[in-house]
C-alpha positions as a Markdown table, in Angstrom:
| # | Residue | x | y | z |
|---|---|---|---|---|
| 1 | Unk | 0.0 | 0.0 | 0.0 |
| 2 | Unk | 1.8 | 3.2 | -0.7 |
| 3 | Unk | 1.9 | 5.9 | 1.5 |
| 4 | Unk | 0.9 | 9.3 | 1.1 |
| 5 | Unk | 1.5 | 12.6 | 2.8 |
| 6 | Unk | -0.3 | 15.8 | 2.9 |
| 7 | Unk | 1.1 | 18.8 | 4.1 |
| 8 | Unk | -2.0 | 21.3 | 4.5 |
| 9 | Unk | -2.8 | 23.5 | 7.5 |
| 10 | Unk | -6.1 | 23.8 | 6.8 |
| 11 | Unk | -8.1 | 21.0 | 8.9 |
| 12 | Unk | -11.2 | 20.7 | 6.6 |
| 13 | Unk | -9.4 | 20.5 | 3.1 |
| 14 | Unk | -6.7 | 18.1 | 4.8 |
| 15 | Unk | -10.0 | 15.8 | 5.6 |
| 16 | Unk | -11.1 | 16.2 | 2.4 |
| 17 | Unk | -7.9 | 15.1 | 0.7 |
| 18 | Unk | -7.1 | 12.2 | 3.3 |
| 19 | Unk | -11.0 | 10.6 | 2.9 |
| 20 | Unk | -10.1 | 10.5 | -0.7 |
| 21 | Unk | -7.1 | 8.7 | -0.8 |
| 22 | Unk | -8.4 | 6.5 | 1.5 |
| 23 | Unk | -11.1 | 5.2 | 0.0 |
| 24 | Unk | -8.8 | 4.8 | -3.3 |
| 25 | Unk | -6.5 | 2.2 | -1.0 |
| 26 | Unk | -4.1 | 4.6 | 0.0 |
| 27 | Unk | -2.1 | 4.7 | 3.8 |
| 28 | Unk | -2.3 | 8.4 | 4.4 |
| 29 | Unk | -0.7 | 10.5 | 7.0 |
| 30 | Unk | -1.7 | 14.4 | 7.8 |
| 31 | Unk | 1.0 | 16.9 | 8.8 |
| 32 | Unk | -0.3 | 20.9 | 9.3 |
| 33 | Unk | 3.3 | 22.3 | 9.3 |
| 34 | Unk | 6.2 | 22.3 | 7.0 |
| 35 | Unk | 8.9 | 20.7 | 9.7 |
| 36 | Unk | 6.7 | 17.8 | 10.7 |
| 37 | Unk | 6.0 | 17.4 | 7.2 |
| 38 | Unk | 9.1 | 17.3 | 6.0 |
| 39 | Unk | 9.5 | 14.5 | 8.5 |
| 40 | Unk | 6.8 | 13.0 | 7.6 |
| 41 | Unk | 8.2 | 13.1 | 3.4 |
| 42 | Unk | 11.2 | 11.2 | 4.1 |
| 43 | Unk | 9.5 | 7.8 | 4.1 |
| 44 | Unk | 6.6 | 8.7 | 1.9 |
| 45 | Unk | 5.7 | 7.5 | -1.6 |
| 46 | Unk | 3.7 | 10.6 | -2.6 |
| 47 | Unk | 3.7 | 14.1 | -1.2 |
| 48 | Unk | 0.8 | 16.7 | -1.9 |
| 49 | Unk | 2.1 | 19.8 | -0.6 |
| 50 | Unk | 0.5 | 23.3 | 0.6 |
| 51 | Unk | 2.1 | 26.3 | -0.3 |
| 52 | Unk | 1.1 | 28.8 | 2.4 |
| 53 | Unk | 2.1 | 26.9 | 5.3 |
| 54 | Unk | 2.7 | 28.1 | 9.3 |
| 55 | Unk | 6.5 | 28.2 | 9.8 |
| 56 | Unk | 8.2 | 26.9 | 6.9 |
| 57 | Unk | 6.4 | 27.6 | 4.0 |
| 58 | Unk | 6.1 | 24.7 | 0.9 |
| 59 | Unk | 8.5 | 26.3 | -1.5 |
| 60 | Unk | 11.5 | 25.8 | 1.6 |
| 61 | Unk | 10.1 | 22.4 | 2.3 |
| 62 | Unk | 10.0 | 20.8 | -1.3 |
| 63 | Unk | 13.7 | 22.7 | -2.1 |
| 64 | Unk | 14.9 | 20.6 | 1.2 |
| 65 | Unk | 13.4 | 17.2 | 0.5 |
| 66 | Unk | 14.5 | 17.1 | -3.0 |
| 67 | Unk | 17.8 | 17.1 | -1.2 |
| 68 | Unk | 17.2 | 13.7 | 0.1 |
| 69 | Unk | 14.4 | 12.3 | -2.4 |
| 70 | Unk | 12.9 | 11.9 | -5.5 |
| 71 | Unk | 9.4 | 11.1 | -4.8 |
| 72 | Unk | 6.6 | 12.8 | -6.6 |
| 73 | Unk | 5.2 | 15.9 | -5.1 |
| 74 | Unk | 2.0 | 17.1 | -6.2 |
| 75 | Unk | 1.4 | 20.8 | -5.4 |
| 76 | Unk | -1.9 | 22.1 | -3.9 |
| 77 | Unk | -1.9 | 25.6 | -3.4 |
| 78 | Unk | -4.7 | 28.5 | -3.4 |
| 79 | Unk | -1.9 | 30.9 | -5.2 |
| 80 | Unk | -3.2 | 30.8 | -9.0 |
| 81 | Unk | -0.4 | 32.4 | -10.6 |
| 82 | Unk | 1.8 | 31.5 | -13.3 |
| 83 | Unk | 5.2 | 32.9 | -10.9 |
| 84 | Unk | 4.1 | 30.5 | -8.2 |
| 85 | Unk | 3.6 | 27.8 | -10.8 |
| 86 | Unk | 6.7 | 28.0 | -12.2 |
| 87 | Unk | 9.0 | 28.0 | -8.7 |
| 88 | Unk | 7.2 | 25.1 | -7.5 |
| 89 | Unk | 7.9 | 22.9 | -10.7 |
| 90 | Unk | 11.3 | 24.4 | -10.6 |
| 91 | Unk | 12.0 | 23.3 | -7.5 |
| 92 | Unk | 11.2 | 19.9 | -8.5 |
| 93 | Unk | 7.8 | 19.5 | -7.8 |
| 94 | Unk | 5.7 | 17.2 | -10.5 |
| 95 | Unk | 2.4 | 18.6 | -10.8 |
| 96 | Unk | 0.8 | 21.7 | -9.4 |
| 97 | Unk | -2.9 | 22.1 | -8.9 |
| 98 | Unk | -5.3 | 25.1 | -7.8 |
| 99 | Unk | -7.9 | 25.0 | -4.9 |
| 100 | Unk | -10.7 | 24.8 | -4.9 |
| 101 | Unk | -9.8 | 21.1 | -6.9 |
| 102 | Unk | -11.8 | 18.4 | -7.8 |
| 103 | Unk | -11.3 | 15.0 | -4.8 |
| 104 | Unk | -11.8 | 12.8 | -7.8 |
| 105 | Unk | -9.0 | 14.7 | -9.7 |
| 106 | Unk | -6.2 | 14.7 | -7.0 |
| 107 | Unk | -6.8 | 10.5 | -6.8 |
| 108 | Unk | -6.1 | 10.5 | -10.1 |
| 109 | Unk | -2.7 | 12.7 | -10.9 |
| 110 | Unk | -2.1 | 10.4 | -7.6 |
| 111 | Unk | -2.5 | 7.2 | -9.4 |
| 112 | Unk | -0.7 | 8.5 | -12.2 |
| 113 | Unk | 2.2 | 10.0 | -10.9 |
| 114 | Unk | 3.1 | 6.7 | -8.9 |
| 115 | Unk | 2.5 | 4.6 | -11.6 |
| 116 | Unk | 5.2 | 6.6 | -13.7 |
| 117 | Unk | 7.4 | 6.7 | -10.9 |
| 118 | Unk | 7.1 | 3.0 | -10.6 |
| 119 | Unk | 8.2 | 2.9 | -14.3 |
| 120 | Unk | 11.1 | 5.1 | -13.8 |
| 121 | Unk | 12.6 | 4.0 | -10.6 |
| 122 | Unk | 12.5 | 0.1 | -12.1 |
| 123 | Unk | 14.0 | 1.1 | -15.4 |
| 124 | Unk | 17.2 | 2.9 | -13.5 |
| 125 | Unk | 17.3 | -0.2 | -11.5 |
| 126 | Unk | 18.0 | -2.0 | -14.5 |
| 127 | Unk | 19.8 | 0.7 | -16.4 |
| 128 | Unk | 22.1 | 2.2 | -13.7 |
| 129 | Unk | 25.3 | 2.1 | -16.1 |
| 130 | Unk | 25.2 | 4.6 | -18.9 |
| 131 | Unk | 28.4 | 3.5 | -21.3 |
| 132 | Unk | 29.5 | 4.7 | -24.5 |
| 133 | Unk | 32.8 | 4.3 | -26.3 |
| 134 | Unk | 35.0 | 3.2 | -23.0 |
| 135 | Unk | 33.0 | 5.8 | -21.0 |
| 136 | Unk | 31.2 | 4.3 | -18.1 |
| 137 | Unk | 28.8 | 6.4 | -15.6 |
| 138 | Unk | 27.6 | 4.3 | -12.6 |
| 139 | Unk | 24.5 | 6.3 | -11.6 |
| 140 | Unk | 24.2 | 4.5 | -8.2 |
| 141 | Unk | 27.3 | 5.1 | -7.1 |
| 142 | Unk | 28.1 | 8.2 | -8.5 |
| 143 | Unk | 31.2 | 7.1 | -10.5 |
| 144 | Unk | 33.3 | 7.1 | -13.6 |
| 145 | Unk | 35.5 | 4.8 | -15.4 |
| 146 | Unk | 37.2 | 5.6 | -18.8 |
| 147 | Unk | 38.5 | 2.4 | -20.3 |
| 148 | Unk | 38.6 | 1.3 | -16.6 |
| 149 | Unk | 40.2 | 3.6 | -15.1 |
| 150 | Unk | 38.2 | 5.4 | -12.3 |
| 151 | Unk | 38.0 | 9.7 | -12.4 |
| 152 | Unk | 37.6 | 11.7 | -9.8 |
| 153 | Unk | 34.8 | 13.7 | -10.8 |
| 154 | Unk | 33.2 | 16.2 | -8.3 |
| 155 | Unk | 29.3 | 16.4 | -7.5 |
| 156 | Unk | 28.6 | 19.3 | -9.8 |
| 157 | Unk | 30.7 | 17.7 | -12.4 |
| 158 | Unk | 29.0 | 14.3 | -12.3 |
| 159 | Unk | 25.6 | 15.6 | -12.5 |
| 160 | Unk | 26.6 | 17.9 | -15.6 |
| 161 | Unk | 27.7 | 14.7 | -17.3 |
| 162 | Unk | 24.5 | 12.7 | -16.0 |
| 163 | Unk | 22.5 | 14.9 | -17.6 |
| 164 | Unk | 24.6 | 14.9 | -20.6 |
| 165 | Unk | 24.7 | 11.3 | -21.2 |
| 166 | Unk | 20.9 | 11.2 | -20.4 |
| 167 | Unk | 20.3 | 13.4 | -23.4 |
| 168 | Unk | 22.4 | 12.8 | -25.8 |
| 169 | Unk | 23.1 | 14.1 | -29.2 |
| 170 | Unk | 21.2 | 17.3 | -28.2 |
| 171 | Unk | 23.0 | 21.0 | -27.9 |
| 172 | Unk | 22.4 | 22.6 | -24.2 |
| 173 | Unk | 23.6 | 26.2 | -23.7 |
| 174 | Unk | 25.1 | 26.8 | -20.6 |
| 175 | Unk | 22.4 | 28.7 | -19.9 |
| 176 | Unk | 20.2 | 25.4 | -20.0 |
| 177 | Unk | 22.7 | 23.6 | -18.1 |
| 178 | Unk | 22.8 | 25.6 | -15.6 |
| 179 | Unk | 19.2 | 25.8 | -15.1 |
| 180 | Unk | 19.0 | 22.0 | -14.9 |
| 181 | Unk | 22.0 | 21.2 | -12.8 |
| 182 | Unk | 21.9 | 24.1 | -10.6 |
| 183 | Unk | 18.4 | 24.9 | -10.1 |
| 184 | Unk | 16.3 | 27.8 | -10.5 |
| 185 | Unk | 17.0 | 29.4 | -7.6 |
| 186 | Unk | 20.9 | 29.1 | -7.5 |
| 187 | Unk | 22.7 | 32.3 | -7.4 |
| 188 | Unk | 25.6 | 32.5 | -9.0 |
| 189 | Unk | 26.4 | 32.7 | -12.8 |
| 190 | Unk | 26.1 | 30.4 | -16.1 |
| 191 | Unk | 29.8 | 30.9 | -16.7 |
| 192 | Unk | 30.6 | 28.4 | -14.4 |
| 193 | Unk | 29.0 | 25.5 | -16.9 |
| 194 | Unk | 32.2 | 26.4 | -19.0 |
| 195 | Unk | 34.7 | 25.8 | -16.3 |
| 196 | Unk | 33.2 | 22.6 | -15.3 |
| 197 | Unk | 33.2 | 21.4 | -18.7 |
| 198 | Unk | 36.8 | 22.1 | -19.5 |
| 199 | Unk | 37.5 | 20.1 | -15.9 |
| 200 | Unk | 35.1 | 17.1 | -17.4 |
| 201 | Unk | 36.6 | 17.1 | -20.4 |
| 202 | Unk | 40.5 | 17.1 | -18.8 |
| 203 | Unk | 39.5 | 13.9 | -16.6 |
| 204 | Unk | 37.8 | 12.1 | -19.4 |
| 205 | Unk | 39.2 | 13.1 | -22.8 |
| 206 | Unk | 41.9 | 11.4 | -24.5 |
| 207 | Unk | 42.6 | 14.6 | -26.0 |
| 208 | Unk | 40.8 | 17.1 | -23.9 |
| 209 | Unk | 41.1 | 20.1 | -27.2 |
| 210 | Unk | 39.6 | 17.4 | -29.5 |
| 211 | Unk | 36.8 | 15.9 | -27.2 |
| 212 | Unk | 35.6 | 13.3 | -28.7 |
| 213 | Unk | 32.3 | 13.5 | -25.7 |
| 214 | Unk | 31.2 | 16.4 | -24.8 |
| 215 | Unk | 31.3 | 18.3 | -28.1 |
| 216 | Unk | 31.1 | 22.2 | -28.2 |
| 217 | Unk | 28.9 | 23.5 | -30.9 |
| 218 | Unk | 29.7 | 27.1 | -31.8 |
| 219 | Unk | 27.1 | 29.8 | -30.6 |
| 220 | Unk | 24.6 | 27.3 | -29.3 |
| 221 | Unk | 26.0 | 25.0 | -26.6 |
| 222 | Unk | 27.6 | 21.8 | -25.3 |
| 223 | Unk | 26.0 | 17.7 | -26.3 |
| 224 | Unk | 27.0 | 14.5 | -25.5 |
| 225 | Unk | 27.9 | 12.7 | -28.8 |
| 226 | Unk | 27.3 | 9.1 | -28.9 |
């Protein structure tokens, strides 16, 4: 039975939610603050998440539990507009709806979003090892082998080559990529996306001014060439 959380401070539309999901089969556990909640995430299966929360609001708790998870988070927030909308799926979270919602509706983009997260989650068990032409990338546990040999790539490095290898044969700017690796609401400047590719390339290119990976195409970007 999977287990779902719903971070809401409002008694009555918590209810609501939880009779639901309930009814549907699900295990479902209130919380009416962001710190208990965020508690409460960590060994969850689904989190639908207020917004406008007493403490710690939802945009701080979804930007600290995707620190430590991956589950889907559905937002459920009475703030309609677009600027909300798009921090909250930056941030990582996978769907956002408005109140007042529709019960029936919620089940369903619950149903769904498990079901494709049980799809996901069981491919990367199978597929954990992304390798191309002697380049190996162990996604589990965050390592790299060229021809064998292990480099010492740092975090930020490794998740710029991730996402590389994930999407291959397609130009990112560093603009893009710094958007997707750091986040939307990283400060700091898309410069650094150069710098960490010349480090990639220097632990993983034969010849690191002829890289024969991560490619450089003039005036648009960076791709992964397989």
């Amino acid at each position: 039975m999977s287990r779902i959380v719903i971070i809401e401070d409002d008694a009555e539309i918590a209810a609501l939610e939880r009779d639901y999901l309930q009814i549907a089969g699900f295990e479902v556990e209130l919380a009416e603050d962001g710190i208990s909640g965020l508690e409460a995430a960590k060994t969850a299966d689904l989190v639908v998440l207020d917004i406008m929360l007493p403490g710690v609001d939802g945009f701080a708790v979804l930007r600290e539990l995707r620190e430590i998870s991956d589950i889907p988070v559905i937002i459920l927030s009475a703030r309609g507009e677009d600027i909300d909308k798009i921090r909250g799926l930056g941030l990582g979270a996978d769907d956002y709806m408005h109140k007042p919602f529709s019960p029936g509706e919620l089940v369903a983009r619950v149903q769904a979003h498990l079901a494709r997260f049980e799809r996901l989650t069981s491919k990367a068990k199978k597929t954990k090892l992304l390798t191309v032409r002697g380049l190996e990338l162990d996604r589990d546990d965050m390592r790299v082998y060229v021809h064998g040999a292990e480099c010492n790539l740092t975090p930020k490095e490794f998740d710029i080559l991730l996402f590389l290898m994930e999407n291959p044969n397609r130009v990112f700017s560093k603009e893009d990529l710094f958007e997707r690796v750091w986040g939307l609401e990283s400060l700091g400047d898309s410069d650094t996306v150069v710098v960490h590719v010349r480090r990639i390339r220097e632990k993983i290119e034969p010849e690191p001014q002829n890289p024969q990976y991560i490619e450089t195409v003039w005036g648009a970007g960076y791709r992964f060439r397989i």
